[in-house]
DONUBA-745932 format. One line per field, with one value per atom (N, C-alpha, C, O): atom name; x, y, z. Coordinates in steps of 0.02 Angstrom, whole numbers, m for minus. Layout:
residues N
atom	c(CA,...);
xx	c(X,...);
yy	c(Y,...);
zz	c(Z,...);
end
This chain:
residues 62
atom	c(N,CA,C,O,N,CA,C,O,N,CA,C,O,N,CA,C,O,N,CA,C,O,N,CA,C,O,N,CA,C,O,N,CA,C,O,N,CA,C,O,N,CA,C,O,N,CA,C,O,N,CA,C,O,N,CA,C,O,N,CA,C,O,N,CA,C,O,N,CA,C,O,N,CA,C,O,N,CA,C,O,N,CA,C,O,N,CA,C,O,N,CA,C,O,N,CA,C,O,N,CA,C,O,N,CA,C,O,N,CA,C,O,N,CA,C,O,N,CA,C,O,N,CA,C,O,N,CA,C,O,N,CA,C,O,N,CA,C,O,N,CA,C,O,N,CA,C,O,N,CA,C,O,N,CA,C,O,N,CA,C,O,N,CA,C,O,N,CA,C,O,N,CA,C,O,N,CA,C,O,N,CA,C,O,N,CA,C,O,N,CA,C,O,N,CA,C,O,N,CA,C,O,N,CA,C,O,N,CA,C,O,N,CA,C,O,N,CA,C,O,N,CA,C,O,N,CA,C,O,N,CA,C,O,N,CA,C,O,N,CA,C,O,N,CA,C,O,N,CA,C,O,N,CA,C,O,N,CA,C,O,N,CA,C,O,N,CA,C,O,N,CA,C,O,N,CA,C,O);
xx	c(m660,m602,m556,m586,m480,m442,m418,m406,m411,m410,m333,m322,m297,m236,m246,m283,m221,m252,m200,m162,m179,m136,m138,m179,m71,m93,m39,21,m95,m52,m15,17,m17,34,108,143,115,163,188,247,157,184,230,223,292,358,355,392,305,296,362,395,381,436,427,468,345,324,345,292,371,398,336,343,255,207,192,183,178,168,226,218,267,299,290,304,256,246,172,162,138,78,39,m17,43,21,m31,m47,m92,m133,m201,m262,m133,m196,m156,m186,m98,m80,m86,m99,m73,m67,m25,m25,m4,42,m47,m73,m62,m110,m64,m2,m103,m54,m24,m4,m29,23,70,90,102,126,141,194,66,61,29,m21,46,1,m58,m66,m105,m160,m192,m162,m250,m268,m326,m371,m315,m356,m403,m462,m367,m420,m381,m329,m423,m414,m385,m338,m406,m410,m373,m363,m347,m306,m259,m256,m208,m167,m167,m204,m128,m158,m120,m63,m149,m119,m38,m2,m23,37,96,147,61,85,71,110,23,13,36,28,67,100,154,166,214,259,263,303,225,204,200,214,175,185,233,237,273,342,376,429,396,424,438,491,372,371,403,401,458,491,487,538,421,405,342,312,318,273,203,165,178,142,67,15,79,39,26,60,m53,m66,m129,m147,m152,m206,m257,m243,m314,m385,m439,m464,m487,m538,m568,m622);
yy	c(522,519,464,415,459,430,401,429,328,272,226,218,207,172,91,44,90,0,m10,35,m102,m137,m197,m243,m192,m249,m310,m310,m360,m422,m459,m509,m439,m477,m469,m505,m383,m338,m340,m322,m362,m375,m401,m459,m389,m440,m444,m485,m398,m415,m387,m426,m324,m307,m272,m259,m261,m225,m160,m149,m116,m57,5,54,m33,7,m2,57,m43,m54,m17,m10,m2,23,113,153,119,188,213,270,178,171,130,128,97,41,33,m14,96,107,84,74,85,83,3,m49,10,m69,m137,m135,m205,m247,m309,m306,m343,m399,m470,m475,m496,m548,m629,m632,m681,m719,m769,m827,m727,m758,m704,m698,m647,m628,m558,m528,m540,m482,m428,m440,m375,m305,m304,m311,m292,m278,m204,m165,m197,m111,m141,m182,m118,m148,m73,m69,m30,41,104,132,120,166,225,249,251,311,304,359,258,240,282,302,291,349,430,440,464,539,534,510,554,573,570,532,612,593,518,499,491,450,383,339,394,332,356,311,414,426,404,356,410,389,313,296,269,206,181,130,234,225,236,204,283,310,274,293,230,185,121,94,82,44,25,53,m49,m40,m85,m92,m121,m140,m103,m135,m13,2,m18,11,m77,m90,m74,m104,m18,21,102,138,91,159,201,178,256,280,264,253,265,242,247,220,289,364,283,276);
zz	c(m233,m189,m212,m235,m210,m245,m182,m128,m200,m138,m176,m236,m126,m120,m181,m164,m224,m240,m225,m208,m228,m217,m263,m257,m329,m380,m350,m337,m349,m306,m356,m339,m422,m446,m483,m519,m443,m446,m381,m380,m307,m243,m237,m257,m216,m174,m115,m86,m75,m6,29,63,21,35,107,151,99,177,159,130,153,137,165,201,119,124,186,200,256,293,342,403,315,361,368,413,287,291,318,339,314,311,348,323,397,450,434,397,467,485,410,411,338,278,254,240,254,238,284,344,242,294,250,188,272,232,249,304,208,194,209,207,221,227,176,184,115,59,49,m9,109,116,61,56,15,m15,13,47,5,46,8,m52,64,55,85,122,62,81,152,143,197,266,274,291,259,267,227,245,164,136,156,124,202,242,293,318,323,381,419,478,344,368,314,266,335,278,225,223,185,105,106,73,144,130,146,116,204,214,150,131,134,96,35,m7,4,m61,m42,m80,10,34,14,m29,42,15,m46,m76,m55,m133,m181,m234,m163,m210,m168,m193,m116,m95,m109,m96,m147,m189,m230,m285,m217,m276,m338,m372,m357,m386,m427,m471,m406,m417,m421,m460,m374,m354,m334,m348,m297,m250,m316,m352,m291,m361,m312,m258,m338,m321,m377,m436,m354,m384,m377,m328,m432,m414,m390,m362);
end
C-alpha cells in the first residue's frame, strides 16, 4: 500500500497539505508538515495535497 511521505527538507510549511488533507497532515513545531496518519483522509484527498505542493514535497511511498 502506497503511503503519503513528507521530505522535510523540501518543506516551506506553506500548510497547503493540511488544508487539503487535515485528517493525514499536520504542521510539527518547526513549522514543517508532517504525516500524523497515513490513511486519515482518502486517496484522493491526499493526491490533492500533493499536486498542491509547491515545492513538491509531499510524494507517495510503497
Amino acid at each position: 500500500m502506497a503511503v503519503p511521505v513528507v521530505d522535510p527538507d523540501l518543506c516551506t510549511g506553506c500548510e497547503l497539505c493540511v488544508d487539503a488533507a487535515p485528517n493525514t497532515f499536520e504542521m510539527n513545531d518547526d513549522g514543517i508538515s508532517v504525516v500524523v496518519n497515513p490513511t486519515g483522509d482518502d486517496e484522493d484527498a491526499i493526491q490533492e495535497a500533493i499536486d498542491d505542493c509547491p515545492v513538491e514535497a509531499i510524494s507517495w511511498s510503497e
